[in-house]
BALUM-310243 format. One record per residue (C-alpha): x, y, z. Coordinates in Angstrom, 1 decimal, decimal comma, padded with zeros to 4 digits. Example, Ala and Ser with C-alpha at 12.3 -4.5 7.8 and 13.67 -1.06 7.14 Angstrom:
012,3  -004,5  007,8;
013,7  -001,1  007,1;
//
This chain:
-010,1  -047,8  -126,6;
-012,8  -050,4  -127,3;
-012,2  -052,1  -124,0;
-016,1  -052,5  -123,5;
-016,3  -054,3  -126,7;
-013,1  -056,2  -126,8;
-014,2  -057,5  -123,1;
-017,7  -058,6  -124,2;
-016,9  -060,0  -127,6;
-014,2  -062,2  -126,9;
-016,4  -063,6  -124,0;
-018,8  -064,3  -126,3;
-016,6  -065,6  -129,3;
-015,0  -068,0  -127,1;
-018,8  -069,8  -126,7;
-019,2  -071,2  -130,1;
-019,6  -075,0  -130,1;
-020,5  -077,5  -132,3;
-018,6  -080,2  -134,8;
-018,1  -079,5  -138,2;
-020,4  -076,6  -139,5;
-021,4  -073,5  -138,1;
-025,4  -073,7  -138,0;
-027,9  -071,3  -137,2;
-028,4  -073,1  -133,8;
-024,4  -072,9  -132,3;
-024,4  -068,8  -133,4;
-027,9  -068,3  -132,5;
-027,3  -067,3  -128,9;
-024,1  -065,7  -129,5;
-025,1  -063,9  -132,9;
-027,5  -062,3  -130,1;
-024,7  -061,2  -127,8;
-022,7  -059,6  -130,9;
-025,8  -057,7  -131,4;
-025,8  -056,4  -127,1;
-021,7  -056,0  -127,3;
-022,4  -053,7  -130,2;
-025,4  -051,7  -129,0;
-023,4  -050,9  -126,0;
-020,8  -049,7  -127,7;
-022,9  -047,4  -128,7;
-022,7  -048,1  -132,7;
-025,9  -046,7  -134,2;
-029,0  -049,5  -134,7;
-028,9  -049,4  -138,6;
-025,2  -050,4  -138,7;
-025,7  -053,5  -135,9;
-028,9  -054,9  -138,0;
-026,5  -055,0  -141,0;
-023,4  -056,2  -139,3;
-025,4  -059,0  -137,4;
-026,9  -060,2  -140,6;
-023,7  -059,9  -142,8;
-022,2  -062,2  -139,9;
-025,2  -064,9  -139,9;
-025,6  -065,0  -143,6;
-021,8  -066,0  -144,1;
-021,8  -067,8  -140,9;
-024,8  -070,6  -141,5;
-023,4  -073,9  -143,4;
-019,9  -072,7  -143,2;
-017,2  -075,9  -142,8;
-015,1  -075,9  -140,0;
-011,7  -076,9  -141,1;
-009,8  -079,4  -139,2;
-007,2  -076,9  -138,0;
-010,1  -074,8  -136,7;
-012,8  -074,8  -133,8;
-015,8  -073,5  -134,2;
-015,3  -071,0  -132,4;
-012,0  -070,1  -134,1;
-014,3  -070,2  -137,8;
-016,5  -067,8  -136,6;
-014,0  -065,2  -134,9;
-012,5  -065,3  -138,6;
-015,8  -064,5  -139,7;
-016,8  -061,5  -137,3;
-013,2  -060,1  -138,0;
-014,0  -060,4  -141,7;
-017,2  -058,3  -141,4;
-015,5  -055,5  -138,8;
-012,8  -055,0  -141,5;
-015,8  -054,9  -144,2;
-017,9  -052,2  -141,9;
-014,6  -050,3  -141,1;
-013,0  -049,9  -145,0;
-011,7  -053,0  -145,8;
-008,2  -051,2  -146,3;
-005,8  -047,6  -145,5;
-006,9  -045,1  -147,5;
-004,2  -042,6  -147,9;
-004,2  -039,2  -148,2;
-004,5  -038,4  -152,4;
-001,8  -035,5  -152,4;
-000,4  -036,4  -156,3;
-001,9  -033,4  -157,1;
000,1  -030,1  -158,7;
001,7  -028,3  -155,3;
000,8  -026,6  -153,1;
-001,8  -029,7  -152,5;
-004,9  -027,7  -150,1;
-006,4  -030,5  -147,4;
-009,7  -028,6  -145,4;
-010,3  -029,9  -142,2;
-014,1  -029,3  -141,4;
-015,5  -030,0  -138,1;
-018,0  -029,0  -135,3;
-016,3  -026,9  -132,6;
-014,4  -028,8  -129,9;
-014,1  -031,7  -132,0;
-010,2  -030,7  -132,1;
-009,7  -029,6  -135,7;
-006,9  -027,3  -134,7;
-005,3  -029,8  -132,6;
-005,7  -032,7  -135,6;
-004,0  -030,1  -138,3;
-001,0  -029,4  -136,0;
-000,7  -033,5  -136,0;
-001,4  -033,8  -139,2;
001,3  -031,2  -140,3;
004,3  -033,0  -138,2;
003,0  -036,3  -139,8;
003,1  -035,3  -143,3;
006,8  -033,1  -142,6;
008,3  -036,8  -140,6;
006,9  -039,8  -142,4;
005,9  -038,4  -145,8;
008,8  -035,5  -145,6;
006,7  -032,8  -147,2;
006,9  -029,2  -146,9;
003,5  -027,9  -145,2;
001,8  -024,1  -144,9;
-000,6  -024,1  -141,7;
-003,8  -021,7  -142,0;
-006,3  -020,6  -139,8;
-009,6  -019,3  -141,5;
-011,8  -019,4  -138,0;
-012,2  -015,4  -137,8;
-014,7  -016,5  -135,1;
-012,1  -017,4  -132,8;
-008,9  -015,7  -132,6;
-007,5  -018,0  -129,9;
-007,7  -020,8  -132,8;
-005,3  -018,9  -134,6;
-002,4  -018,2  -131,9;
-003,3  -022,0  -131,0;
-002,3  -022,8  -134,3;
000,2  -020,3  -134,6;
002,1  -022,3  -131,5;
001,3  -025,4  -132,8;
003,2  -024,4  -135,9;
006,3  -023,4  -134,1;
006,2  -026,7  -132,2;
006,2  -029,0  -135,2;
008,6  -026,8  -137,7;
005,8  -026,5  -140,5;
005,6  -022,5  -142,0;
002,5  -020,6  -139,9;
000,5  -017,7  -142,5;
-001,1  -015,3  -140,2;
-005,1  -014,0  -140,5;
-006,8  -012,3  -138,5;
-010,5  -011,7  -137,5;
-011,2  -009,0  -139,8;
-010,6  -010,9  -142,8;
-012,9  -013,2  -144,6;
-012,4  -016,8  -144,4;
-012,2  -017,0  -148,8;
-009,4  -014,0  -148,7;
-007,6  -015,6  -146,2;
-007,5  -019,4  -148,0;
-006,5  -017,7  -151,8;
-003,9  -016,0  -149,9;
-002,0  -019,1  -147,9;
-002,1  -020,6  -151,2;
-000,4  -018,1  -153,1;
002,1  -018,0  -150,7;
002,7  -021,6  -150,5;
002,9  -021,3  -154,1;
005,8  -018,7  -154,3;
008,0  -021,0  -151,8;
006,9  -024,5  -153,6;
005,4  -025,8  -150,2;
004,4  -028,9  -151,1;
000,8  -029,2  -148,6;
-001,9  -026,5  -147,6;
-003,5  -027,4  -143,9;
-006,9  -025,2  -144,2;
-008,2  -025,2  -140,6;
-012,1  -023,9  -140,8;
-014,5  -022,0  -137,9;
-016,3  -024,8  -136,2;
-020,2  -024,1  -134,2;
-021,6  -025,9  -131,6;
-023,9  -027,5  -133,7;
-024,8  -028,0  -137,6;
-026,3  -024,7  -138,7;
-027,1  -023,2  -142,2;
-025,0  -020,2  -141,6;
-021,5  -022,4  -141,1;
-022,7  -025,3  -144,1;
-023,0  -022,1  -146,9;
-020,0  -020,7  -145,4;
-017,6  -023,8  -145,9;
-019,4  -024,4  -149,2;
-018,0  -021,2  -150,6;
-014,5  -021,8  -148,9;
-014,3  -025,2  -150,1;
-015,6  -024,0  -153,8;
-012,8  -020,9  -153,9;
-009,8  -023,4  -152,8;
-010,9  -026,7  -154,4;
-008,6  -029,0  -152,0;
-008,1  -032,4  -153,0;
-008,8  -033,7  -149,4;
-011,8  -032,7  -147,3;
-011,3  -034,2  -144,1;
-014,3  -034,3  -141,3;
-012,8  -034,0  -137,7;
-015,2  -035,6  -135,5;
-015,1  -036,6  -131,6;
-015,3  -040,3  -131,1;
-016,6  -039,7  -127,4;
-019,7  -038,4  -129,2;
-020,5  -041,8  -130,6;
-023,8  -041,7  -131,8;
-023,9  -038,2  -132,9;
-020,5  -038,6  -134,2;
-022,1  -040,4  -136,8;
-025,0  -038,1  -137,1;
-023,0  -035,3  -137,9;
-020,6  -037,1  -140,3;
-023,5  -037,6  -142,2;
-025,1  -034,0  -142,4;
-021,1  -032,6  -143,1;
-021,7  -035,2  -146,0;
-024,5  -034,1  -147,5;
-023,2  -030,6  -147,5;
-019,9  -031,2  -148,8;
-017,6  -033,3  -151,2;
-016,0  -035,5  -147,9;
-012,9  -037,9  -148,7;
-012,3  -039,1  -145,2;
-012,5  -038,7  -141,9;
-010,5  -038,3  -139,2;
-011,3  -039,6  -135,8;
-010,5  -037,9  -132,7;
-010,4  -038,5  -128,7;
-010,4  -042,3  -129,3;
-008,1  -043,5  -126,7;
-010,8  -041,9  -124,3;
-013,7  -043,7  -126,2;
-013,8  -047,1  -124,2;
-016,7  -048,2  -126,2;
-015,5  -047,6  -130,0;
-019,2  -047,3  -131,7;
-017,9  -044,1  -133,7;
-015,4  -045,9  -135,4;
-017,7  -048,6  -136,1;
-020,6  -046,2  -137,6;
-018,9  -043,3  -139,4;
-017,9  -044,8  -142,1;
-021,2  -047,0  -142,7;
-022,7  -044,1  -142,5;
-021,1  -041,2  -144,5;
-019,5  -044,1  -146,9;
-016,3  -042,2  -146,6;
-012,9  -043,6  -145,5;
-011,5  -043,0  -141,8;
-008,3  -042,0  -142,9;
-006,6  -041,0  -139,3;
-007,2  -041,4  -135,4;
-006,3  -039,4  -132,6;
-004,8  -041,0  -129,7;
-004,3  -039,0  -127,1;
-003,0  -034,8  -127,1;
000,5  -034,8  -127,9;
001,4  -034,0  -131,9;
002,5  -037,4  -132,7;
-000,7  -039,0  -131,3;
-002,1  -039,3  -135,1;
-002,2  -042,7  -136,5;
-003,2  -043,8  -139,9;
-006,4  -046,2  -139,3;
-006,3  -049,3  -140,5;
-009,3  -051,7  -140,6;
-007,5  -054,6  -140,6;
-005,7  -053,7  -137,9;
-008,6  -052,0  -135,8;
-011,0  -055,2  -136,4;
-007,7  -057,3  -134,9;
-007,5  -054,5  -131,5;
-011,7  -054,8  -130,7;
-011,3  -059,0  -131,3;
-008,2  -058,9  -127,8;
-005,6  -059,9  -130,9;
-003,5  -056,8  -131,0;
-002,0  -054,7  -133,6;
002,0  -055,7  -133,5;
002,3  -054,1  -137,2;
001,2  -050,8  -135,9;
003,5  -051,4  -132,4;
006,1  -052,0  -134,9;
005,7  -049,3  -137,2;
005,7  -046,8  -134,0;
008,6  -048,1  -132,8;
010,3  -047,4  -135,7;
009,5  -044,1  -135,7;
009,8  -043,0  -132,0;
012,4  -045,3  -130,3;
016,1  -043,7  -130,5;
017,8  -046,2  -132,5;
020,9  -044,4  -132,7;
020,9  -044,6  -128,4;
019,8  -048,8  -129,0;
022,7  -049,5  -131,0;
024,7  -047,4  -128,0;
023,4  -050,1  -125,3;
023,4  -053,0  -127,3;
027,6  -052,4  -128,2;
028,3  -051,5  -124,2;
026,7  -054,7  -123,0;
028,5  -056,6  -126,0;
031,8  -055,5  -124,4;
030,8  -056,6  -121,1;
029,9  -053,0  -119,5;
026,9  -052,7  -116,8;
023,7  -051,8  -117,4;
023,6  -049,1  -115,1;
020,8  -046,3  -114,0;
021,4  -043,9  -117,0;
020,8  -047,0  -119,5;
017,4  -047,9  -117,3;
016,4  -044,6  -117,2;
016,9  -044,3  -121,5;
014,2  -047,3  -121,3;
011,9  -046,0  -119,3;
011,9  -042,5  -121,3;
011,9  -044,6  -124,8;
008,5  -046,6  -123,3;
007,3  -043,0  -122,5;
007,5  -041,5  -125,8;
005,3  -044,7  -126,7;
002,5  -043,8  -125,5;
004,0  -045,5  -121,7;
002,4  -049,0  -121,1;
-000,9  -048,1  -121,9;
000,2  -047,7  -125,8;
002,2  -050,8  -125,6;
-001,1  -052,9  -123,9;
-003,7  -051,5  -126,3;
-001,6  -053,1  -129,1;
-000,8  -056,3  -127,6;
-002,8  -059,3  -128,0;
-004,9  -060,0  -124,8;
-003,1  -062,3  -122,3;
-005,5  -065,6  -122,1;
-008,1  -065,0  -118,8;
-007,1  -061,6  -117,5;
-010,4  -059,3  -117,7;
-009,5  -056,0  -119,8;
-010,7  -053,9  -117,0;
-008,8  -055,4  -114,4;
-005,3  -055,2  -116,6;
-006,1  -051,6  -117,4;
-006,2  -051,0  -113,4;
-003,3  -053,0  -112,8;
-001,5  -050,4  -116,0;
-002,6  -047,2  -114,3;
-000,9  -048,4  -111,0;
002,5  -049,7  -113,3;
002,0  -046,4  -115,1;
002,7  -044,1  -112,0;
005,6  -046,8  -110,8;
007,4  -046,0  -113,8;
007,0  -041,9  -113,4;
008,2  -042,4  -109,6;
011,3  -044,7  -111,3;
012,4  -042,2  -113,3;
011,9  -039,4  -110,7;
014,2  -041,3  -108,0;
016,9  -041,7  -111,0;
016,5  -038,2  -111,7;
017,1  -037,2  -108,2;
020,6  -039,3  -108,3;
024,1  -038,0  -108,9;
025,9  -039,2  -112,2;
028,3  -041,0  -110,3;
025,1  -042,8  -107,9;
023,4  -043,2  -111,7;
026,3  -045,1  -113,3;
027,4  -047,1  -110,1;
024,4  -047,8  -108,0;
026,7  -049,5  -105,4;
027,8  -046,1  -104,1;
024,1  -045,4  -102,6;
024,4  -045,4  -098,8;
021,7  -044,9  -096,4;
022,3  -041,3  -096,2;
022,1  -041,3  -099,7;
019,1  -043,0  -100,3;
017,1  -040,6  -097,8;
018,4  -037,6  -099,8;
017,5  -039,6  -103,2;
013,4  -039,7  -102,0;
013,6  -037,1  -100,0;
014,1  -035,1  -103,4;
011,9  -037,4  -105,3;
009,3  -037,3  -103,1;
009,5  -040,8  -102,5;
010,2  -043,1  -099,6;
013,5  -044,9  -098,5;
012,2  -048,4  -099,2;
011,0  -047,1  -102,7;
014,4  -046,4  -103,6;
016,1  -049,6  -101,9;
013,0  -051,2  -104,2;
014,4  -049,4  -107,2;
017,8  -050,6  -107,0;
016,8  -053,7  -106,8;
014,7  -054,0  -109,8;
017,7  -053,0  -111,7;
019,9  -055,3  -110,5;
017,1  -058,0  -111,6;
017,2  -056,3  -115,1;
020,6  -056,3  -115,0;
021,0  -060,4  -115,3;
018,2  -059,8  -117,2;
020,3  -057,6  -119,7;
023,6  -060,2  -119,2;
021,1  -062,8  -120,2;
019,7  -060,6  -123,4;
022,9  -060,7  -124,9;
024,1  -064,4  -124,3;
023,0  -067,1  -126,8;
019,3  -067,7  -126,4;
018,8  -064,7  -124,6;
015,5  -063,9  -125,3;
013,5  -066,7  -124,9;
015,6  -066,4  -120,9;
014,7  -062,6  -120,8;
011,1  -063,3  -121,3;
011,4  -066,2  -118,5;
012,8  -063,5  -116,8;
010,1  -061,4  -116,9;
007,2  -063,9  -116,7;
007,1  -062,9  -112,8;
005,6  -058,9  -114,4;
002,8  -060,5  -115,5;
-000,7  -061,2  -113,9;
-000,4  -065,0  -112,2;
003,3  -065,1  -113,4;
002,6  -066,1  -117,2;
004,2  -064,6  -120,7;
002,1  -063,6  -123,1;
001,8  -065,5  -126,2;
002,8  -062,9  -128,8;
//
């Protein structure tokens, strides 16, 4: 996400010169390219006048410390104001209330409001471990409810059944009485969604939100809308009591205005974003940590925080003992890697989070990641097409071997010969992990992965 803008600004950023103060004639010309990088983002014209004149006000007569350039004084300034427009801070979800807690999720249709409650119900069960009721009150849809219904089942939270007959307040005072009488601690209230604002749906969530009285009202909206995103926040705003809003579809919104708008514009918090379609793609936003992703400086807090939660610790503290007592790293452990990156979000998850590499153009690296991305799906499809013995001692693959290896990976000879190889090189690479000073010689190691053979400065 925000590729467009990352590119652009840090282009522009990098222009700042001048000596000891920031004056209206070194930002001039580049306060005017903030205010291009921003339009086409697509952020809406009310929020870039504000933003741009925030910026200049704070900017003009501003001393450069010693430690600093210019330049440097003046990215600390934008990345002041984007946290500023964005929140300033996490807003949480306020669920101290008496159980069952009721959250609404309100929405247009196709903004992925059923999708965002199924996510939303495996976060709250994993990180905050609460007890959650799903519950569908779209009678306009029935496919919304078995969509739910599965999306229940995959993520372990209890599913209450309604049906199109009912009415939408029947159907809410019911899930909650239920999820009363087995102390559930959270009520997921997905609502009917139209194609656009209308009268009809704004009186009809009125009355819904009035007979449940949730203490979160969450606005699902499509980031890939951009503008409109905004628009619509607003109207949902006027009609009801929003405490956040949950952005959706942003790892396919390269330009990011959205996030930039929605909350200047509906003063509510973004409290979660949607990053792709599997039920762990919800991420808390952060401001801080968003204004440090659209400057090229990554988000390692966020990388780490993920990690935490998806990699298999319990299969890290397997490796790490085997190569202590001198075993191989062999193709079972490689594959383990390559299935742990997966579960990441594959390198495009890592990349978005990690600062920009020095020179490299944003568009080129994310061309260069789609090629490495289908690499590592043929890797692990040549490993899967190995034998356990061929896995755990790559030595035994002949000739013969290796043609039945691609022929039922649908690769070629010389991909798996290429295969092979590369683990042997992460092999030393492994040998060298766990020797004193082993990193630092693990990331000289892999310097030669990079675009013109550098590390990135992390």
């Amino acid at each position: 996400m925000f590729e467009n803008l990352t590119d652009r600004l840090s282009q522009t950023l990098r222009h700042v010169t001048g000596k000891a103060r920031l004056t209206e004639d070194n930002i001039k010309d580049t306060l005017r390219e903030v205010r291009m990088a921003l339009l086409e983002a697509d952020v809406v014209l009310p929020v870039v006048k504000e933003f741009v004149n925030r910026i200049k006000e704070r900017a003009v007569g501003t001393e450069v410390s010693k430690s600093l350039t210019p330049g440097q004084a003046f990215v600390k300034i934008v990345r002041a104001e984007l946290e500023e427009l964005m929140g300033a801070a996490n807003e949480d979800l306020a669920l101290n209330a008496a159980p069952p807690a009721v959250v609404l999720m309100a929405g247009l249709q196709g903004a992925g409001k059923t999708t965002t409650v199924g996510k939303l119900a495996r976060f709250l069960k994993e990180r905050r471990k609460k007890s959650v009721l799903v519950v569908s009150a779209d009678i306009y849809r029935p496919a919304a409810i078995k969509q739910l219904e599965t999306l229940a089942g995959e993520v372990g939270v209890t599913f209450f059944p309604s049906d199109a007959s009912q009415k939408p307040v029947d159907i809410a005072q019911a899930a909650i009485r239920e999820a009363r009488l087995k102390f559930i601690d959270v009520v997921l209230l997905d609502t009917a969604g139209r194609l656009h604002v209308d009268a009809e749906m704004m009186e009809e969530i009125r009355l819904l939100h009035a007979a449940v009285k949730p203490v979160e009202t969450l606005f699902v909206v499509d980031a890939m809308t951009g503008q409109d995103a905004a628009n619509t926040a607003k109207a949902f705003g006027d009609a009801l009591p929003l405490t956040g809003v949950v952005l959706t579809k942003v790892d396919g919104d390269a330009r990011g205005g959205a996030a930039l708008s929605v909350r200047y514009i509906t003063g509510k918090p973004i409290k979660f974003i949607g990053m792709g379609e599997k039920s762990e793609a919800l991420e808390p936003f952060h401001p801080d940590r968003m204004a440090s992703r659209i400057l090229g400086m990554g988000d390692v807090l966020s990388l780490i925080e993920e990690a935490e939660h998806k990699l298999d610790r319990e299969k890290a503290e397997k490796l790490s003992s085997k190569l202590k007592k001198g075993k191989g790293f062999d193709l079972e452990d490689f594959r383990d890697q390559l299935q742990q990156m997966k579960s990441m979000g594959g390198l495009g998850g890592l990349m978005d989070k990690l600062p920009a590499i020095g020179g490299i153009n944003l568009a080129q690296m994310g061309s260069a990641q789609g090629v490495a991305e289908k690499q590592l799906m043929q890797m692990e499809a040549i490993i899967n097409s190995m034998t356990p013995a061929e896995r755990r001692d790559p030595e035994l693959i002949s000739g013969s071997r290796k043609r039945r290896i691609a022929l039922g990976s649908g690769t070629q000879v010389q991909d798996v010969g290429r295969l092979i190889k590369q683990h042997k090189q992460m092999q030393k690479m492994m040998k060298k992990f766990t020797a004193k000073g082993g990193m630092a010689k693990m990331m000289r190691g892999m310097s030669g992965m990079f675009p013109g053979g550098r590390t990135p400065k992390l």
